[in-house]
N, C-alpha and C positions, 0 to 999 in steps of 0.2 A: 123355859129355855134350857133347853139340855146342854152340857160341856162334853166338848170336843176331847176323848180320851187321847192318850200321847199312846203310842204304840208301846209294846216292853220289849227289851233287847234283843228278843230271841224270833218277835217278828220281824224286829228290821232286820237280824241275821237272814231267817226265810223270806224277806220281800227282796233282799240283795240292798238295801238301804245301808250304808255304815256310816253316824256322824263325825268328820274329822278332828283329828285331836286338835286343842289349841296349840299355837305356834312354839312357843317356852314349854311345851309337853312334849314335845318331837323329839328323837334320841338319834344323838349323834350319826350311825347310819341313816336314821331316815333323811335327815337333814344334804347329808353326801350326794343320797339319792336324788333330791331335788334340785340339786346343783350340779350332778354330773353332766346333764345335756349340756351344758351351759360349757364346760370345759375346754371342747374341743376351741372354741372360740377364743375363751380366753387365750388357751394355749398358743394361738394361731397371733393374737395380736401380741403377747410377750414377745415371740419371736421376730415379727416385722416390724416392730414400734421401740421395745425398751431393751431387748439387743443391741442396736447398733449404735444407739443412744448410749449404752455404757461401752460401746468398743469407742465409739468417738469422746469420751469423757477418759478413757485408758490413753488414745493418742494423745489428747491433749496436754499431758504430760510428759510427754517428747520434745529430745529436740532432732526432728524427725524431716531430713530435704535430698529426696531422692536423685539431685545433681550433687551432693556429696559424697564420697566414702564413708565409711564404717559399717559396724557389727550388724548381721543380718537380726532383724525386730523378732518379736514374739510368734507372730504370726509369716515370717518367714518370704513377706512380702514387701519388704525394701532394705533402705539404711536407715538407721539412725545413731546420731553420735553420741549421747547421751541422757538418760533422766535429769528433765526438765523440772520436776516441781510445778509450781508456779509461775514459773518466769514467763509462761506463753500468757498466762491469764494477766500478768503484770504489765506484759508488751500491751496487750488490748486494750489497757485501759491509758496507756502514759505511751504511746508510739502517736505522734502528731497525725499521723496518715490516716488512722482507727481513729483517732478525737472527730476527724474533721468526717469523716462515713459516718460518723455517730452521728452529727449535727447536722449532718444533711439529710440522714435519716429521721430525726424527727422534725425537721424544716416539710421534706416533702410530706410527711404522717400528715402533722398537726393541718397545713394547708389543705392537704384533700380532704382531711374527713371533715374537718368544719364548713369547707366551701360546698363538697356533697351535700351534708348535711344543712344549710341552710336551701341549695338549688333543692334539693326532695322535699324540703317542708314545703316550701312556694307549688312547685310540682303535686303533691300530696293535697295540699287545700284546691288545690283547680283542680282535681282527678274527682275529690270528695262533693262535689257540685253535680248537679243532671243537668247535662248539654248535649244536642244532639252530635253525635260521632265519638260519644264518650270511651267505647270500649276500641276503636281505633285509635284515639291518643293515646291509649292508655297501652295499648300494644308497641306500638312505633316508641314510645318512652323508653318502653322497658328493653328496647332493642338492641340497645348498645353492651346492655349488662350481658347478654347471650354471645355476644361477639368474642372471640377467642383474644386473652391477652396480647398477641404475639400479633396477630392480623387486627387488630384495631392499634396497635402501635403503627406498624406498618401503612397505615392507613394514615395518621395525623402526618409522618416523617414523609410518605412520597406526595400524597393527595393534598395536601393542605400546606406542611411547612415549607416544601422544596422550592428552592430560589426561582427556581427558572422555570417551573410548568405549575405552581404549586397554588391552590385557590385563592388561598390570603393573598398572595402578592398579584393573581390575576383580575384579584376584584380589585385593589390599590390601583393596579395602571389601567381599570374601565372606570373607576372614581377619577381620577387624576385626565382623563381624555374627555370627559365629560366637560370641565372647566379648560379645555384649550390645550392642555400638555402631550406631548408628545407620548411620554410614557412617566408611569410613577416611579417610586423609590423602589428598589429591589432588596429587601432582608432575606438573609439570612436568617429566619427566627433561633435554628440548633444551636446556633453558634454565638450569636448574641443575646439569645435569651434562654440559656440552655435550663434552667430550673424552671421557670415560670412553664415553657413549653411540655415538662416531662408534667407538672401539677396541670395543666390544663388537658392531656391527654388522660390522668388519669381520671380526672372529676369528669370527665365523659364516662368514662368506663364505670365508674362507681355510685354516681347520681341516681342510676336505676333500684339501686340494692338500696338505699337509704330514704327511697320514695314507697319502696315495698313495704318497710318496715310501719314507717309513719303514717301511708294511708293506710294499715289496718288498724293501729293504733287512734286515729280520726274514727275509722269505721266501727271502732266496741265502743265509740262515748254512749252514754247514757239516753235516752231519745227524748223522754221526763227531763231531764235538767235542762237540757237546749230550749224543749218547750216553752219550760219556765222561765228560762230567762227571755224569748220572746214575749212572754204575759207580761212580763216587770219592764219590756219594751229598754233590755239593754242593748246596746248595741254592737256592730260585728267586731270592732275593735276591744270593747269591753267582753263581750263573750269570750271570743279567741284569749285574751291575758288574764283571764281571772276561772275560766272553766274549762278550756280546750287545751290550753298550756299547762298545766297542773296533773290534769289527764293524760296530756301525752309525756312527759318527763321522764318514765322509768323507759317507752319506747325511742325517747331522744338518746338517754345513757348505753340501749341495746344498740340502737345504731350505731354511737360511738366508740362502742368498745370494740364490736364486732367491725367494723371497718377499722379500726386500729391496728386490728390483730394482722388483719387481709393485706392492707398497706404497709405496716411494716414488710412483709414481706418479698416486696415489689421487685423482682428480676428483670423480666420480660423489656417493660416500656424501657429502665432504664438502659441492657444490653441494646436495645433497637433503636431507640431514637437517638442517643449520646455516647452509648457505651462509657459510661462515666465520665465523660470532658464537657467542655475543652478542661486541660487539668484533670482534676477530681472536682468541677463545681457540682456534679451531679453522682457523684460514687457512695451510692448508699451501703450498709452493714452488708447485706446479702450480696452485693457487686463486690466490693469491697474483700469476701470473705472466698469468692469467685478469684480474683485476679491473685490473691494469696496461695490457692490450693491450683488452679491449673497456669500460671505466669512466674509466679517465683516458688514455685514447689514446696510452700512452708506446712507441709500436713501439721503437724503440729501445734501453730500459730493459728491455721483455720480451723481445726476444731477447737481449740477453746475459744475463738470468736464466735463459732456456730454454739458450742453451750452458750455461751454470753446471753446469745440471742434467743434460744429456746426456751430458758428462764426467764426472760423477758417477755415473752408471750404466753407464757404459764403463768405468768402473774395478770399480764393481761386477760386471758380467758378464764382466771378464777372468779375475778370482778365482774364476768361479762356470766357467767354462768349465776352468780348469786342473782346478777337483775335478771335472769331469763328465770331463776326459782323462784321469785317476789312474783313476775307475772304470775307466774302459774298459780301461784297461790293467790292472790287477786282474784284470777277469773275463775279459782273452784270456790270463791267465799263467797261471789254474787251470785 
């Protein structure tokens, strides 16, 4: 058996072959060089992302309300009466008005994403089954999640909740004639149930995202261990909490966090269906941080609520990013 000679340098010069240096060998320019395309990008997202972010962390040290007098600002584009410090990040946490946005804010988080997330697991085990018209449920599901914030609000507030044309109450007075009445009860759902109404509009809108997650998370189980545990003749309940639930948990936490993130957010439903009432029963951080910057002109006051909040979701999408790296590493070890 003859050995395969390695070439000498000066063939691979003349074959045009050159092997590259290892990484820790690369000098300083070349290093530049392979980073340069890359720049423009960077540069492009400094500018649109962590600029404004540090002009609203400069306002937030204001005490900055453009129906007041005083000295023209930095930037030459209002009043303000004087550096703030602290005291705007102070008011945000100790002004009753900000406490109670805070606890509605995570009243309506905690309720959607748990309620998505258990309707998507149920959802997710019935999608992971072969039925005929599978890929038609599975479309019509995922429908709602396509639907524009703003027009699926729109849609719960006129079509559904509305006292006087609205389905809920039209199916009430055809239940209610059915047994002999004239007509049934007329609610107001906004007005009476104004937090339950803004969590049930979202858990439409979100059910879809946390069905996506989880049946794919169902769909990489292992195909040998299901087997197995049908040989050992466990059953669908013992399967599901001892094999399918173990497996799916780092995609439960993905859901969780990442709809966390998405819900904390939440503008749209609540300007369209409540606009923050009746009161503040429904005035989340972000409404909240709305009627501060265009209602009482307190620039200053809502940018350090909006940092409040960005940190708060930078904490959130760190957690949310390490279970999205655990996957990854997961399915390049099997």
């Amino acid at each position: 058996m003859s050995a395969t000679a390695t070439p000498a340098p000066e063939d691979q010069a003349r074959s045009g072959h050159r092997s590259r240096p290892p990484r820790h060998e690369l000098t300083r320019a070349q290093k530049w060089r392979r980073r340069g395309p890359l720049m423009p990008a960077l540069i492009f997202t400094i500018i649109v992302t962590q600029l404004p972010f540090l002009l609203t962390i400069a306002i937030s040290t204001l005490n900055w309300n453009v129906l007041q007098p005083g000295d023209k600002n930095f930037l030459g584009m209002g009043n303000f009466s004087s550096f703030a410090g602290f005291d705007n990040y102070r008011t945000v946490f100790t002004d009753s008005r900000l406490r109670d946005a805070v606890l509605n804010t995570m009243v309506l988080t905690v309720s959607v994403v748990l309620i998505s997330m258990m309707l998507g697991l149920m959802l997710a085990i019935l999608l992971d089954r072969k039925f005929p018209g599978r890929g038609l449920a599975r479309t019509l599901l995922i429908a709602p999640f396509l639907v524009m914030p703003v027009a699926s609000a729109l849609i719960w507030k006129h079509a559904l909740y509305n006292p006087d044309y609205g389905l809920f109450n039209g199916t009430l007075n055809w239940v209610w004639q059915l047994f002999g009445a004239e007509e049934g009860p007329v609610i107001d759902y906004v007005s009476t149930f104004p937090m339950p109404a803004v969590i049930a509009a979202l858990v439409w809108q979100w059910t879809p995202f946390m069905m996506l997650i989880l049946l794919a998370g169902l769909q990489s189980q292992p195909g040998d261990v299901l087997e197995a545990a049908k040989i050992d003749r466990a059953s669908g309940m013992q399967t599901f909490r001892f094999i399918t639930l173990p497996h799916l948990r780092r995609y439960i936490e993905l859901s969780i966090l990442l709809g966390s993130i998405y819900v904390l957010q939440t503008f749209d439903a609540i300007f369209t269906i409540t606009q923050g009432g009746p009161g503040s029963a429904t005035t989340n951080l972000p409404y909240e941080i709305y009627l501060t910057l265009f209602r009482k002109f307190e620039y200053g006051e809502a940018a350090a609520a909006g940092v409040v909040v960005v940190i708060g979701s930078i904490v959130v999408a760190t957690f949310a990013l390490r279970v999205i790296s655990s996957l990854f590493s997961e399915e390049h070890q099997r």
